[in-house]
FIDREN-788516 format. One record per residue (C-alpha): y, x, z; residue number from 1; residue in three letters. Coordinates in nm, 4 decimals. Example, Ala and Ser with C-alpha at 12.3 -4.5 7.8 and 13.67 -1.06 7.14 Angstrom:
BEGIN
+----------+----------+----------+-----+------+
:        Y :        X :        Z :  nr : rest :
+----------+----------+----------+-----+------+
:  -0.4500 :   1.2300 :   0.7800 :   1 :  Ala :
:  -0.1060 :   1.3670 :   0.7140 :   2 :  Ser :
+----------+----------+----------+-----+------+
END
This chain:
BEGIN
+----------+----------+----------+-----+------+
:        Y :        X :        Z :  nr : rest :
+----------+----------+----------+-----+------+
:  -0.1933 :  -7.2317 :   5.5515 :   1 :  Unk :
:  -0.0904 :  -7.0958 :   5.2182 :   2 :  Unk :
:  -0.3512 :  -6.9981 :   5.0466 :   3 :  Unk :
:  -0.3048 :  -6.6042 :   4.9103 :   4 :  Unk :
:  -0.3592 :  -6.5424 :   4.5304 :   5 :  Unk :
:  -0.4681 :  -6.1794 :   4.4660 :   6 :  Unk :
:  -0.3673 :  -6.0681 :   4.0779 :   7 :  Unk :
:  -0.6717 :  -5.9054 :   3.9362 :   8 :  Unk :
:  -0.5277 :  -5.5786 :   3.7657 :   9 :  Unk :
:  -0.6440 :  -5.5773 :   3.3741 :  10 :  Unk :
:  -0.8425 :  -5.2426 :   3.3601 :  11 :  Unk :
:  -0.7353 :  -5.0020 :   3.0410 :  12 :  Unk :
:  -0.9121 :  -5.0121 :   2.8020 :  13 :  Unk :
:  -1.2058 :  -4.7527 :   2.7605 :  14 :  Unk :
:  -1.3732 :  -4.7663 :   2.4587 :  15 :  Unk :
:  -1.1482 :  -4.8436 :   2.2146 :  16 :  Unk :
:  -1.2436 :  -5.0373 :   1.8840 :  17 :  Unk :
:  -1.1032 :  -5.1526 :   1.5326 :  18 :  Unk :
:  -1.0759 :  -5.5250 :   1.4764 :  19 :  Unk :
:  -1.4472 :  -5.5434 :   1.3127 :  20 :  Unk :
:  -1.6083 :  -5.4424 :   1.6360 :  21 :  Unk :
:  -1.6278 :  -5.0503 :   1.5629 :  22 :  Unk :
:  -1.5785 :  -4.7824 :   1.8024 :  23 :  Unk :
:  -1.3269 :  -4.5637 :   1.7206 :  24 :  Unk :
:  -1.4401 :  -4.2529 :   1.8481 :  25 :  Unk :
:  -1.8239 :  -4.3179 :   1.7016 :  26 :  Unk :
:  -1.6403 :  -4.4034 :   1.3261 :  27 :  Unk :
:  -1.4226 :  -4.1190 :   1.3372 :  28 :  Unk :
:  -1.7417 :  -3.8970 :   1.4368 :  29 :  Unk :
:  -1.8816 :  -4.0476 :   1.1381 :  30 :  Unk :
:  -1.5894 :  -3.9826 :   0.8505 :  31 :  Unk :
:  -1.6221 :  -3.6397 :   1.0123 :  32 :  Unk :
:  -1.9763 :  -3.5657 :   0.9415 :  33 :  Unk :
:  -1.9623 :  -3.7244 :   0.5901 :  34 :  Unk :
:  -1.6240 :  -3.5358 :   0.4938 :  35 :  Unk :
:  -1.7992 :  -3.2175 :   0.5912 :  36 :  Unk :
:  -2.1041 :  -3.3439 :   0.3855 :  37 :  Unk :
:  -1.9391 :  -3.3941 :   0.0753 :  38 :  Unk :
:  -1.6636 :  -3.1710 :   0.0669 :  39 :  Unk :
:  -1.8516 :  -2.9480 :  -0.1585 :  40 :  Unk :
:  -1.9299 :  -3.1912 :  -0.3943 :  41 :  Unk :
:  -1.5445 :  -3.3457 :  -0.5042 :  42 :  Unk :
:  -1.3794 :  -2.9376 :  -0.4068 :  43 :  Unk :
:  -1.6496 :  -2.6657 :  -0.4732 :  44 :  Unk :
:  -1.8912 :  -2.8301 :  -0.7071 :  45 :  Unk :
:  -1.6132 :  -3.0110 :  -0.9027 :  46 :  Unk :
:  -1.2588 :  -2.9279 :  -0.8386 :  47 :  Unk :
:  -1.0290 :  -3.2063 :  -0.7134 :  48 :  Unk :
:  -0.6690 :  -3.1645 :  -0.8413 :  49 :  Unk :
:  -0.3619 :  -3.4036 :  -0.6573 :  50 :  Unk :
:  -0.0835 :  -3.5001 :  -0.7198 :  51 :  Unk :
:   0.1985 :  -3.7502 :  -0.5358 :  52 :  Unk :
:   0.0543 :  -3.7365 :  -0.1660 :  53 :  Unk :
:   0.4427 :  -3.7026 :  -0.0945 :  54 :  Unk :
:   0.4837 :  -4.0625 :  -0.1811 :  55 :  Unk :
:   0.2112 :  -4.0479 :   0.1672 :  56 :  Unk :
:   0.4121 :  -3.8839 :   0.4045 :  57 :  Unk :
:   0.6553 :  -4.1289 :   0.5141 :  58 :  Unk :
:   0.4645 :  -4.4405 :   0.5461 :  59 :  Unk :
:   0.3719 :  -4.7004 :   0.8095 :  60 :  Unk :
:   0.0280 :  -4.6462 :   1.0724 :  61 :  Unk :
:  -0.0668 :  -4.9942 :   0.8742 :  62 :  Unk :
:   0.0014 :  -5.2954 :   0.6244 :  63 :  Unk :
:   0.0100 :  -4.9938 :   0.3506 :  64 :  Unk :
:  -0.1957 :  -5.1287 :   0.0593 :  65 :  Unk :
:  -0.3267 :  -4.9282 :  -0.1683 :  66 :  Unk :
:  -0.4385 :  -5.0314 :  -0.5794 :  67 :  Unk :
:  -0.6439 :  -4.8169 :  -0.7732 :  68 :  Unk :
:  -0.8808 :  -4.7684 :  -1.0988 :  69 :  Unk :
:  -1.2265 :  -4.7783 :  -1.0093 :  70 :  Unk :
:  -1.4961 :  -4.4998 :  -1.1092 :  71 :  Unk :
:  -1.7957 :  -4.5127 :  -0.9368 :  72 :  Unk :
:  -1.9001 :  -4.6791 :  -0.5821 :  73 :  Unk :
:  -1.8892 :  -4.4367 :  -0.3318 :  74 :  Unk :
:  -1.7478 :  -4.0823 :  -0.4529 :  75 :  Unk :
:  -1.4113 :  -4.2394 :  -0.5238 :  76 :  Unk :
:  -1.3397 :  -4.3564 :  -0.1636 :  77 :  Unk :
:  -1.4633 :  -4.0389 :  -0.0411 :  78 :  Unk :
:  -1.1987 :  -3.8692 :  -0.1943 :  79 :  Unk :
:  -0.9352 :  -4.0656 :  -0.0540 :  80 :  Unk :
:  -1.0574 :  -4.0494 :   0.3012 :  81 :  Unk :
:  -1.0073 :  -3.6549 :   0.1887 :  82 :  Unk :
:  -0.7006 :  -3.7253 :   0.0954 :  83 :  Unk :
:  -0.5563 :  -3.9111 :   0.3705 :  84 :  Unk :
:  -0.6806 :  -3.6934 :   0.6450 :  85 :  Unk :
:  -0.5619 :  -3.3911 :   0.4879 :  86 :  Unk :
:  -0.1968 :  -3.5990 :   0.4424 :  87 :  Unk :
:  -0.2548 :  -3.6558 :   0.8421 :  88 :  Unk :
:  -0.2718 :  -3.3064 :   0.8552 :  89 :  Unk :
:   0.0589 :  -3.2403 :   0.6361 :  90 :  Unk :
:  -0.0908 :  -3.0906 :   0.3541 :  91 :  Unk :
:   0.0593 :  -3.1469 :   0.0327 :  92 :  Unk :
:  -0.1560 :  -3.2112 :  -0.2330 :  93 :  Unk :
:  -0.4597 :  -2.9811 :  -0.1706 :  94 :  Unk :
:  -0.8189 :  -3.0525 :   0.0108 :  95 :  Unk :
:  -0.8591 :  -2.6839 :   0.0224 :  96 :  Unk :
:  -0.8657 :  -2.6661 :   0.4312 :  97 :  Unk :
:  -1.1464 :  -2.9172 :   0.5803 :  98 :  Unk :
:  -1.1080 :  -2.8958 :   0.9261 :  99 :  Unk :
:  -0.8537 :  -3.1551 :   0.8729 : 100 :  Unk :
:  -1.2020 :  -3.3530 :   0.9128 : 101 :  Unk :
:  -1.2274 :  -3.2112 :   1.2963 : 102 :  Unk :
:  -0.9863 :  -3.5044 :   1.3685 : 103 :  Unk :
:  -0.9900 :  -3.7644 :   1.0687 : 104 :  Unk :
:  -0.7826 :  -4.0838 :   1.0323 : 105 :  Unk :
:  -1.0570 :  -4.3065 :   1.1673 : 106 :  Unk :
:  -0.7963 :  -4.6317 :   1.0544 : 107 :  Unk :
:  -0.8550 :  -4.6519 :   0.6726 : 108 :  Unk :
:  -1.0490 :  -4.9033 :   0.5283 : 109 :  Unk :
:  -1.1520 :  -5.0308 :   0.1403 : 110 :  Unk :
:  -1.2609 :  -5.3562 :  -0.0090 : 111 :  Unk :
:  -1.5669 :  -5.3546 :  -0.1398 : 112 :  Unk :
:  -1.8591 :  -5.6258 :  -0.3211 : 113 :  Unk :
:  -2.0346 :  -5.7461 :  -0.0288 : 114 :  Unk :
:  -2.4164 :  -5.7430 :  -0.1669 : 115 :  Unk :
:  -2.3123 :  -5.3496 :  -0.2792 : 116 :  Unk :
:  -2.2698 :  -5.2538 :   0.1147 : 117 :  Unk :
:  -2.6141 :  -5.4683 :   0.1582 : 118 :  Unk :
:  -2.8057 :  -5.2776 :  -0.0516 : 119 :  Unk :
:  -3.1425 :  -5.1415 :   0.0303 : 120 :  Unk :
:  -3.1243 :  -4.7503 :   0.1720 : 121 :  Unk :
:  -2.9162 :  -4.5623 :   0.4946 : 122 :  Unk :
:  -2.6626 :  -4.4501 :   0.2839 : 123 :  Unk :
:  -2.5145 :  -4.8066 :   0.1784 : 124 :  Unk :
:  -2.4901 :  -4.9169 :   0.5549 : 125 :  Unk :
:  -2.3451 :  -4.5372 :   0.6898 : 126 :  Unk :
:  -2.0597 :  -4.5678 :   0.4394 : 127 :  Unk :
:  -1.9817 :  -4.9638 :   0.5245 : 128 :  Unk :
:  -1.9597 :  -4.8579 :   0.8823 : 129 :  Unk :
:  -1.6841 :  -4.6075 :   0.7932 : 130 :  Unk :
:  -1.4191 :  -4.8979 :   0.7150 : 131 :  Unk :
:  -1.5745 :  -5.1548 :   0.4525 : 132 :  Unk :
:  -1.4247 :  -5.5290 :   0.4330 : 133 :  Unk :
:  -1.6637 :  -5.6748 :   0.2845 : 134 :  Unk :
:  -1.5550 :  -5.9736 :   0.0132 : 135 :  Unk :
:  -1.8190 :  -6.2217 :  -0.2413 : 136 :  Unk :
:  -1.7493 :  -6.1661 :  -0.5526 : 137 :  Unk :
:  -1.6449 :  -6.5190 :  -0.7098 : 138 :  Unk :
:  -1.7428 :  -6.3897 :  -1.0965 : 139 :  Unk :
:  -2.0387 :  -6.1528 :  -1.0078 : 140 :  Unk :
:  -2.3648 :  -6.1212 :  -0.8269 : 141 :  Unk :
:  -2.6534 :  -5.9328 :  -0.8617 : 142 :  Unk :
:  -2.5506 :  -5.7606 :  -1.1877 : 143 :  Unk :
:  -2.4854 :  -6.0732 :  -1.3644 : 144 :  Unk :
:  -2.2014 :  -6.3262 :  -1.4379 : 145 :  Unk :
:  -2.1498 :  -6.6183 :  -1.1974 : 146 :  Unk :
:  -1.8685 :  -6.8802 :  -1.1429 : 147 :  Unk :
:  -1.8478 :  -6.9504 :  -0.7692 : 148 :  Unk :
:  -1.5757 :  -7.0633 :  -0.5307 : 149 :  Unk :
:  -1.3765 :  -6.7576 :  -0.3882 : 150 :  Unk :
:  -1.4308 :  -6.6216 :  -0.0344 : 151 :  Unk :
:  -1.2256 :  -6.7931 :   0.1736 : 152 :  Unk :
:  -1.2811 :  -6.5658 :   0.4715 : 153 :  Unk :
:  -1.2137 :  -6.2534 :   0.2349 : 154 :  Unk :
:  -0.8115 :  -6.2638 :   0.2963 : 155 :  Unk :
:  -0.8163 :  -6.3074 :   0.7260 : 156 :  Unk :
:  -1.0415 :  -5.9604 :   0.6894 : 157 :  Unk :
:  -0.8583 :  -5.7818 :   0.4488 : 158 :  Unk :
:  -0.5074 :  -5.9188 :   0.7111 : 159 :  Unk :
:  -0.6845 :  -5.7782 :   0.9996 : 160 :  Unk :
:  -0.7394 :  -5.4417 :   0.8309 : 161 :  Unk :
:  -0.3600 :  -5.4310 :   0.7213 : 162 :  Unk :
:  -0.2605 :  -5.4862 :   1.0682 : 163 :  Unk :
:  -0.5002 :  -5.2460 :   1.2072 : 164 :  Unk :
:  -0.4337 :  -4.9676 :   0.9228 : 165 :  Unk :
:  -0.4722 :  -4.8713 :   0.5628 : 166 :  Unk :
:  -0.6431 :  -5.0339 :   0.2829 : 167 :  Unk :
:  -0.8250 :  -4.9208 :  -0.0418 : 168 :  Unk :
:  -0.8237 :  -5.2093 :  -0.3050 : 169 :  Unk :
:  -1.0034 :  -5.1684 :  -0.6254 : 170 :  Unk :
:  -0.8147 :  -5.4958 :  -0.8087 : 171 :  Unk :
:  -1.0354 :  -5.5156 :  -1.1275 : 172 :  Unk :
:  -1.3268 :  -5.5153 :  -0.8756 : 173 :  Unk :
:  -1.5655 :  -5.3211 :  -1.1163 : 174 :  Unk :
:  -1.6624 :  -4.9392 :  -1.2601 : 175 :  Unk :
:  -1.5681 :  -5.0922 :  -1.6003 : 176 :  Unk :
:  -1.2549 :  -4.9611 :  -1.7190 : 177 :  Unk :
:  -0.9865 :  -5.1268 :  -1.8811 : 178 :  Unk :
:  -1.1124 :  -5.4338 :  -1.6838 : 179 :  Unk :
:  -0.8764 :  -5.7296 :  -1.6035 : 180 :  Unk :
:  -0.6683 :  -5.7379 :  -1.2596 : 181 :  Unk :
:  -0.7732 :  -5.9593 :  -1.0554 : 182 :  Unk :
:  -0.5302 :  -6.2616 :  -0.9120 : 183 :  Unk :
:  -0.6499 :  -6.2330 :  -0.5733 : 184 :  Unk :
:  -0.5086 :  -5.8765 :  -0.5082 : 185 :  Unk :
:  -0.1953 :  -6.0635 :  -0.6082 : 186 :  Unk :
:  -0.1640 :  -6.3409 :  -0.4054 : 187 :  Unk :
:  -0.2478 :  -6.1149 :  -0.0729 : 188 :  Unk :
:   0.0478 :  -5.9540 :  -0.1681 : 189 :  Unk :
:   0.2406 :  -6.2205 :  -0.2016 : 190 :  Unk :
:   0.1082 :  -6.3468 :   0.1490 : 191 :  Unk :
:   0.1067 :  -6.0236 :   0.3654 : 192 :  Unk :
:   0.3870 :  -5.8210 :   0.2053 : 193 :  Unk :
:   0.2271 :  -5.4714 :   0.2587 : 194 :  Unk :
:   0.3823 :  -5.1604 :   0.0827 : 195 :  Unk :
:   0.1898 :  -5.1336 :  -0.2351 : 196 :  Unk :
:   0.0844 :  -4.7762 :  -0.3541 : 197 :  Unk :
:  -0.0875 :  -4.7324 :  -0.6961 : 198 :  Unk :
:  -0.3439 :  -4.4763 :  -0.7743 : 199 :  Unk :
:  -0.4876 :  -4.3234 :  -1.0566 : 200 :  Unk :
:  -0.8536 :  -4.1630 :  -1.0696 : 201 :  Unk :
:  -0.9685 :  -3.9999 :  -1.3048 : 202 :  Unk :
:  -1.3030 :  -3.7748 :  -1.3871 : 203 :  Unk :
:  -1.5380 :  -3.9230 :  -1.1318 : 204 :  Unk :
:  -1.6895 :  -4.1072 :  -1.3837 : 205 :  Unk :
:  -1.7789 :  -3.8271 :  -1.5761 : 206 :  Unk :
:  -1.8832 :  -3.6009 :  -1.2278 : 207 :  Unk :
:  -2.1270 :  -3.8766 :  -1.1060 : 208 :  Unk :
:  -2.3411 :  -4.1348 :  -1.1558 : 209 :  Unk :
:  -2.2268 :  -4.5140 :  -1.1311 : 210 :  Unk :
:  -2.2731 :  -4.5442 :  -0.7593 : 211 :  Unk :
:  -2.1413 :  -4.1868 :  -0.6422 : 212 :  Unk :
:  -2.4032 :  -4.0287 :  -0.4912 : 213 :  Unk :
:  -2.5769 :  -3.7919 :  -0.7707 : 214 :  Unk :
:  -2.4249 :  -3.5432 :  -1.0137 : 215 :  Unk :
:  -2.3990 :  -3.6181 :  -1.3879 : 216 :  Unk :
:  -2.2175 :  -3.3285 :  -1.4908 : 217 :  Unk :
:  -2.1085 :  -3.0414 :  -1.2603 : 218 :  Unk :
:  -1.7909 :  -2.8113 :  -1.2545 : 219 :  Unk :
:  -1.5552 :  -3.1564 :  -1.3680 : 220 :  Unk :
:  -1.2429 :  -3.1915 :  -1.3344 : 221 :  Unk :
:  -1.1153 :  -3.4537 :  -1.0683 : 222 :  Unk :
:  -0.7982 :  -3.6206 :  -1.0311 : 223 :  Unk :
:  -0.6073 :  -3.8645 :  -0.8024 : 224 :  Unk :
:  -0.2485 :  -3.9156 :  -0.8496 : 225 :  Unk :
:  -0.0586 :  -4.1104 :  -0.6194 : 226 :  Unk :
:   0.2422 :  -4.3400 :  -0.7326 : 227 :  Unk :
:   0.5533 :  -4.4351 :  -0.5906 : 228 :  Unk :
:   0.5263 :  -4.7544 :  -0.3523 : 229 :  Unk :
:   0.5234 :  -5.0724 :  -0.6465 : 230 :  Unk :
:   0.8480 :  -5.3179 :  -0.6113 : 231 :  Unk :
:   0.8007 :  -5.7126 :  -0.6226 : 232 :  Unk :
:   1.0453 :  -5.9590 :  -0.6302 : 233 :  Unk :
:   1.0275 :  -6.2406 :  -0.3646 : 234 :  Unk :
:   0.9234 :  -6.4938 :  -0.6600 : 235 :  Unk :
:   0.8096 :  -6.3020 :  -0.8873 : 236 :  Unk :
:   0.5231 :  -6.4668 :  -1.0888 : 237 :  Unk :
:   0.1601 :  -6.3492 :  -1.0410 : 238 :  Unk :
:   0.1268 :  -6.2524 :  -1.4172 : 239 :  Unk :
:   0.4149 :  -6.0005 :  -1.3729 : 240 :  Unk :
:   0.2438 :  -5.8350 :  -1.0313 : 241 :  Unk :
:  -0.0267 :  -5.8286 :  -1.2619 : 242 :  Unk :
:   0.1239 :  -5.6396 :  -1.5178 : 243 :  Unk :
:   0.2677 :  -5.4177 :  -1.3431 : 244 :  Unk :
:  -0.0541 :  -5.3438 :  -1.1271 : 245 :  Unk :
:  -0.2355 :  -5.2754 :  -1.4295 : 246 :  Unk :
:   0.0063 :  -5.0712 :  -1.6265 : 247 :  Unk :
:   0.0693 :  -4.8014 :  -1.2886 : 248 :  Unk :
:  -0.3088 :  -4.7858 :  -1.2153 : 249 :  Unk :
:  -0.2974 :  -4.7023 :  -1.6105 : 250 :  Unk :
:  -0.5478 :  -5.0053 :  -1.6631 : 251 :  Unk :
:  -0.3843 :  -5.1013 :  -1.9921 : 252 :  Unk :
:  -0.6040 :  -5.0469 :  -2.2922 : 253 :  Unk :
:  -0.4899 :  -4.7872 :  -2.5645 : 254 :  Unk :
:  -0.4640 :  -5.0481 :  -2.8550 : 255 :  Unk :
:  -0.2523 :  -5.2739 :  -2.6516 : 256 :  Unk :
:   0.0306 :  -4.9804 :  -2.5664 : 257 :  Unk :
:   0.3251 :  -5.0093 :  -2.8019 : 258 :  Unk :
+----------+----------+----------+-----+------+
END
């Protein structure tokens, strides 16, 4: 007798999750509760000014990366989860309507130092839950300057978060303006092909202190500007991405522009 074979049926999925393991649902609870948190401080406190978000409207669910100047830890990505949930919501360059945090875009993610995310304290480990890739630093640790090898595993997470959504790169990788572009941001480029989109912050630095979380100097004037999506040739050199990286992030130190 033939023996029968009964197909299990594949039951749907529940709960579901982003490709580091976190529940959707719980993360976008999360980016909810600190967008209502610290609305006041980058819109009421400090007034946030945009421009660009149009550049926003038209682009991919993911493999969207997106390069910008770095001010302070914390307060910067804030403002672009802001940003990009109020873009969900199809406003055009205003945060002046938060319950576009009721239902946030829970799919956005940033690189960030790995031993800043470890840091000692709740709030380090609530904001790496709401979409950190986490990367080792090959030229810094612990405040100081190192020369290590560079972390290989740092590219498979920043591919799954492309193919899962959008990413926040900081390519000089530090506070420090004017800093150099780093090759790595590059050569994922090169090896992904996502659609690059430059931003430019500016007065966070002055608002808050280095890491984002206390006022320096209230009633500033914030900015983000968005860019049109970058354009790379196929072989283009990484000195040129560089280049032009650095010059529409506006990373190009006054005495060097002609």
């Amino acid at each position: 007798m033939k023996k029968l074979r009964i197909r299990k049926k594949k039951l749907p999925k529940v709960i579901n999750k982003d490709p580091f393991g976190n529940i959707i649902v719980l993360k976008r609870l999360l980016i909810s509760v600190l967008g209502t948190l610290t609305y006041g401080r980058i819109n009421i406190v400090n007034k946030l000014k945009l421009k660009g978000t149009e550049h926003l409207n038209d682009l991919p669910r993911n493999n969207v990366l997106f390069v910008s100047n770095h001010q302070t830890y914390y307060a910067d990505v804030m403002a672009l989860y802001h940003i990009f949930c109020s873009v969900k919501w199809k406003f055009k360059n205003n945060v002046n309507l938060p319950f576009y945090m009721l239902v946030p875009r829970a799919r956005t993610y940033y690189v960030a130092a790995e031993e800043t995310m470890k840091e000692s304290g709740l709030l380090p480990k609530i904001f790496s839950l709401a979409g950190a890739v986490t990367v080792k630093r090959s030229w810094r640790a612990k405040g100081k300057s190192v020369n290590r090898g560079a972390d290989t595993k740092a590219p498979k997470k920043i591919k799954k978060a492309l193919e899962d959504g959008w990413v926040i790169n900081f390519p000089q990788g530090t506070t420090k303006p004017y800093a150099p572009i780093r090759k790595g941001t590059a050569h994922l480029i090169k090896e992904f092909n996502p659609i690059v989109v430059p931003i430019v912050l500016d007065g966070f630095r002055r608002a808050f202190d280095k890491k984002g979380f206390f006022f320096k100097k209230r009633g500033t004037k914030l900015s983000v500007t968005f860019k049109a999506p970058l354009q790379f040739a196929e072989d283009e050199p990484i000195e040129s991405m560089i280049l032009k990286i650095r010059e529409a992030i506006e990373q190009v130190p006054p005495e060097e522009v002609v």
